[in-house]
Every structure is written in C-alpha cells, then in structure tokens.
N, C-alpha and C positions, 0 to 999 in steps of 0.2 A: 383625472390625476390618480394615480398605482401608490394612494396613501395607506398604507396596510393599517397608521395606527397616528393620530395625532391627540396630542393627550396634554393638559398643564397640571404640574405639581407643584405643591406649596409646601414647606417643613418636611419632604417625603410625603405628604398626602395626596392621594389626585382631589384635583379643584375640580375639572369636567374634561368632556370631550371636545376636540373641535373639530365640526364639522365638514366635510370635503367642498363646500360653499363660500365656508366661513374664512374672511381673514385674520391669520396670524396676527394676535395684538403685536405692538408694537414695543410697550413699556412692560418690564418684566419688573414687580418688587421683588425686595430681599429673599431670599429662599424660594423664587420661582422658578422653574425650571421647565423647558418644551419638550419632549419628546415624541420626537417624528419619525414614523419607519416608512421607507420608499423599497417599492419591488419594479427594477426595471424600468425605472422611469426615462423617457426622452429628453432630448436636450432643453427642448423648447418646456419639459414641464419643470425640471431642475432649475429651472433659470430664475426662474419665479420663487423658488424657494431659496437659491442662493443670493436672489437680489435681499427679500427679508433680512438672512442674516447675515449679511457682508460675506457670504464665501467665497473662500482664494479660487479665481478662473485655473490657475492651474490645476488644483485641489478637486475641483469641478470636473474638469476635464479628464480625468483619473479616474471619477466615480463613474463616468460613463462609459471607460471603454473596456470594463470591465474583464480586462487581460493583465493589470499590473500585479506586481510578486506582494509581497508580503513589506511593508513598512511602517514608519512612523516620521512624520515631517510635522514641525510648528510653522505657522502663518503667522505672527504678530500675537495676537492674544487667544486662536483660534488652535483648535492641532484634530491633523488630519491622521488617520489610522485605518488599514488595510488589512484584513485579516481573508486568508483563505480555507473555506470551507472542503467537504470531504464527501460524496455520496458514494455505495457502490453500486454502479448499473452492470446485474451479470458480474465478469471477469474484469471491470474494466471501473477504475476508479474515476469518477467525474466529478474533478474541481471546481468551486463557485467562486464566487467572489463578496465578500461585503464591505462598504467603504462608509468607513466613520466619522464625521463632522462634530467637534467638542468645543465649545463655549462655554461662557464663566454661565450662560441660562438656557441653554440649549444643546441637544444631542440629538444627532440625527444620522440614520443608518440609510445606507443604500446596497440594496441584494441583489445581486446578481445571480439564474442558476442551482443557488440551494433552494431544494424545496422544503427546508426547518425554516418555520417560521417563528419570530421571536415572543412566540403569544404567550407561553409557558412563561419562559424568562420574565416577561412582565408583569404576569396576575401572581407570579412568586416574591416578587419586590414588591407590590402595592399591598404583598400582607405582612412587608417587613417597611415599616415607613422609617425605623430609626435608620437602618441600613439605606435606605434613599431617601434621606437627607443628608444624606453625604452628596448628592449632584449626579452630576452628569456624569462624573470620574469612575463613580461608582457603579454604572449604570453599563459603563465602558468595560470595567472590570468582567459584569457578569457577562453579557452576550457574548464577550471572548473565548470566557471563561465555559458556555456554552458551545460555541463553534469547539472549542478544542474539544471538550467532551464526545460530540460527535466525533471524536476520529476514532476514538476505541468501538465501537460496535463493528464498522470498516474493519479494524487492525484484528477483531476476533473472527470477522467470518474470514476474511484471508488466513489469517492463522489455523482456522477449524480445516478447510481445504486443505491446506499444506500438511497437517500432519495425518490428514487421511492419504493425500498422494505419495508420505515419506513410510508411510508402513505398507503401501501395495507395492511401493518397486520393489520389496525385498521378493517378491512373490512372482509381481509378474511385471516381464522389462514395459519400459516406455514406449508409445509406436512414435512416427516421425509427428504427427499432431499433436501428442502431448508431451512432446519436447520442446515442441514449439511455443505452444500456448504457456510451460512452465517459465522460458525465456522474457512472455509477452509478461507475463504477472509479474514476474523478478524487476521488468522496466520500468514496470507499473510503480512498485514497491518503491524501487530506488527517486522515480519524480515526487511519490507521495512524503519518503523522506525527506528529499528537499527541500520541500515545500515548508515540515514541520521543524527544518533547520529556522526556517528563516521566521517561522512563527514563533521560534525562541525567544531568536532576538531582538523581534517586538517584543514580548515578555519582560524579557531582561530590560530593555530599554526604560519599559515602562515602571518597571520594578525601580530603577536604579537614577533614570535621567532628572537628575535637580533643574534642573533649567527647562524641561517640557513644562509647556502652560497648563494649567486646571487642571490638573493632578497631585491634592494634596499630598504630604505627606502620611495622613490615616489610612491613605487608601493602598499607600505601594506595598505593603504589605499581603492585600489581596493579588495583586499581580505576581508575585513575588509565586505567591502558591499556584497562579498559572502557568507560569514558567515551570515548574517543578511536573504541574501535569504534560507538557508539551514533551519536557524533558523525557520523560515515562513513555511516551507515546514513541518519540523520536529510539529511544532505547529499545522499543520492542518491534519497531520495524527493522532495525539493525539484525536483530535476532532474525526475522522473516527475510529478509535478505539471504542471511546463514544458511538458513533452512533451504531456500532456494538452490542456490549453489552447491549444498551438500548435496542434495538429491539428484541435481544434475552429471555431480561429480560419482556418488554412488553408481546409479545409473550404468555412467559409461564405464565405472569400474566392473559389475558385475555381470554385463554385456560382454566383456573384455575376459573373464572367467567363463561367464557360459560359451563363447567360441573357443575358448584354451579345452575346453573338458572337451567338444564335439570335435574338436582336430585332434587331441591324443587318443579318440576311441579312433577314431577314421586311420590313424597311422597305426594302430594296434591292429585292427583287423585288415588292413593290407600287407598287415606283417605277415599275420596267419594266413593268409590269402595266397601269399608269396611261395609258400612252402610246395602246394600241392598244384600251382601254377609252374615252378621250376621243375617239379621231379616228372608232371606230366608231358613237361614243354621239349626235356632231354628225350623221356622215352618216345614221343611221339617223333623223333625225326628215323628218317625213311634208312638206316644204314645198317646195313646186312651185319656187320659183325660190332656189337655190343656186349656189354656183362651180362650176363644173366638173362639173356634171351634165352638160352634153352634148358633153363632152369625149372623145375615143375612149380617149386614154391617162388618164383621170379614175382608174380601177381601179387600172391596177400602180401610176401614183402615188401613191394611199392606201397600197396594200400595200408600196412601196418606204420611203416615209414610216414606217410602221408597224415594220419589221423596224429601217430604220435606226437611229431615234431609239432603239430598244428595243437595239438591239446598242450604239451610244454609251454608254450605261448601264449597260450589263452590262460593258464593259471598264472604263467609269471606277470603278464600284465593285468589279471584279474587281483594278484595280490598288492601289486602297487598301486590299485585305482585309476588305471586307464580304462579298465572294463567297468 
C-alpha cells in the first residue's frame, strides 16, 4: 500500500501513527480527524480506502487517472478537490496531479507525478495544533496552499532564462533552434497559465462557496489568501508570456534591420562599382573612331574620372550611413 503518511488527530494533536498493517478505526470522536496521504496508488489499493470512508466511485475514479484539470465537486457530506502541481524538468514544465478527499474526520490526498512530498506541510501543522483543529478544512487550506507556492520557484527560473535571452538578442540574433525552443517555452508558459487559471478558481470557490461541505467559515479566509497567491503567480506568467513574444518580435525586428543595413551597403558599393565598370565597359569596345583616343592625357583622364566619380560616392553614402 503507497501510504506516504497515515496519521489521527485529536483537538489538532496527533494521537499516533497508523500503521501500513493496521486498520483504519472505524469510530472517530469529536475533534478526531484521519489524515492519510497516497502516492500513486492502484485501483484495487484505493478501493480499500474508499470502501473505509464511503468515497464517491466517481470521485475515485478521478484520483486514479490522474489527468483531470483543476476542480472542486461536493458528494453529499464529502467534497472532492483537484489541485495541479508544477515541476520544471530542463525547459519543460511537468504537471502532477493531487486529488483531495474532505470529510467532517477525514482528509486524504492522492499524488500523482509531484515529486514534493507533503512531509514539510505536516510536521509545520503538528507544531501549530490550534491551527489544526480547525480539521481537515484547514489542512486542505495548507497543502494547496503549498502546491501553489511551488509554482514560484518554476515561474523564477523561467523568468531568470528569459531575461538572459531578452538582453543577448540585442547582441546577437537568434539561430533557427533557439526560435524554436523560445516558441516551445512560450507553449509551455501559456498551458502552465492555464492551468493556474483554473487553480483560481478552485481558490475562489473555496474562498467563497457557502454551500461546499466541511469548509467552515474560519477557514475561507485562508483560501481567500490562496487565491490571492495563484492570482500573483497567474499575473507573472502573463508578464513571461510578454516577454516571450517581445523577444520574438524584437528578434525578427532587428534581423529585419541587420538585412536593411547589409542591402544598403551592397547597393552603395555596386553604385561605386558601377562607375569604373561603365567608363571601362565604353572604352574597351573595339571602334576605331572615339573621343579622346588620341589624346596624350586620354589615360589619367579615364583613371581621374574613374577614382573621382567613385570617391564622390563613397563619401556621399559614407555620410548618410550606407557605408
């Protein structure tokens, strides 16, 4: 059984462990509360855990296939919660999945994928016991509250990349691989925003929904400030989006100027080119009677001709910036 952590709390206290042998009591008193985290569990070991606490087959079926978006759905007294995780592997953001089970004395996570495990989150609440005895709600609040945290380290190395890539294009252009690869990131960016659209409005929900089960009132207030970080998160991928597209767009603007500059030299010096290509192109044909063929100074003439007209040229597009 992939029990990362089975645990019972009294008034916010832990009572004990329970062990991966042991079964789940039955009878919970006032202020007790189970707290059980699954990594990856199969169907047939869930089954066993969702027979214990009456979980919804559908709700079940959800935690298993570990592809669903971000939600919040009530069962009867139960409510079910969906939060998507954030790791980055290399260039390439790789979403988890964890599915949360809430009962009036039970909470129980199922992870897919992340590899943050909720170990931290827990031995930080067992040293705040007033703060969990508030329940499972509260419990709910944090690990969320945790996944969203996770997306800012993600949203700061993307972000530290991009503005090292947005001060080398002024320097040196993009080749066709890291056009590409900027595109693949921007794709990345825009699913990861997606994702933290919808991890809002879990937030919000939860902040806000009078009628979700086991979620007092003390507690929507903590959500409330999740939402406010997801919000934050969502607002500075928007920004990393910008970024994206600016650079792409710079890019091809200043690609677009470095060939303006290399075709106005190219047409400057085929100008000057032009000069000592015509006057040599007339003198050289074969025709007995011409100007200045039997002229002594006929020669440096052409050659004076030739340099000057060619220097004229070269200054005048050397002063407007062609040269």
């Amino acid at each position: 059984m992939p029990i990362m952590a089975a645990r019972l709390y009294h008034d916010g206290k832990l009572v004990r462990d329970i062990g991966p042998e042991e079964a789940i009591p039955e009878e919970c008193a006032d202020g007790d509360f189970f707290w059980l985290g699954l990594y990856e569990p199969t169907k047939t070991e869930l089954a066993g855990i969702a027979k214990r606490f009456g979980l919804h087959p559908l709700a079940v079926d959800d935690a298993l296939k570990a592809n669903q978006l971000p939600k919040v759905e009530a069962y009867g007294d139960q409510l079910f919660v969906i939060a998507r995780t954030a790791n980055l592997d290399s260039d390439t953001i790789q979403p988890g999945e964890t599915a949360f089970f809430l009962g009036p004395h039970f909470f129980v996570s199922v992870r897919h994928g992340s590899a943050r495990t909720h170990t931290d989150v827990r031995a930080r609440l067992e040293t705040l016991p007033a703060k969990l005895a508030h329940g499972p709600d509260y419990v709910l609040h944090a690990v969320i509250d945790f996944i969203v945290d996770g997306y800012f380290p993600v949203i700061d190395a993307i972000e530290d990349r991009m503005l090292v890539v947005e001060e080398s294009v002024m320097d040196t252009p993009l080749d066709a691989d890291e056009i590409r690869h900027l595109y693949a990131q921007r794709h990345e960016i825009i699913r990861f925003q997606r994702l933290a659209g919808m991890m809002k409005e879990v937030a919000g929900r939860l902040a806000a929904d009078n009628d979700l089960p086991n979620i007092d009132d003390a507690v929507r207030p903590f959500f409330r400030d999740v939402f406010d970080h997801v919000q934050r998160a969502e607002f500075r991928l928007t920004g990393l989006r910008d970024i994206a597209a600016s650079v792409i767009e710079t890019n091809g603007m200043l690609e677009q100027q470095r060939q303006g500059v290399i075709t106005r030299q190219l047409a400057a010096w085929a100008a000057i080119l032009a000069v000592p290509t015509a006057i040599a192109g007339i003198y050289g044909m074969n025709f007995e009677f011409m100007p200045e063929l039997g002229w002594t100074l006929g020669y440096p003439f052409a050659l004076g001709l030739i340099f000057g007209v060619s220097g004229l040229l070269f200054w005048r597009f050397k002063s407007i910036g062609w040269l």
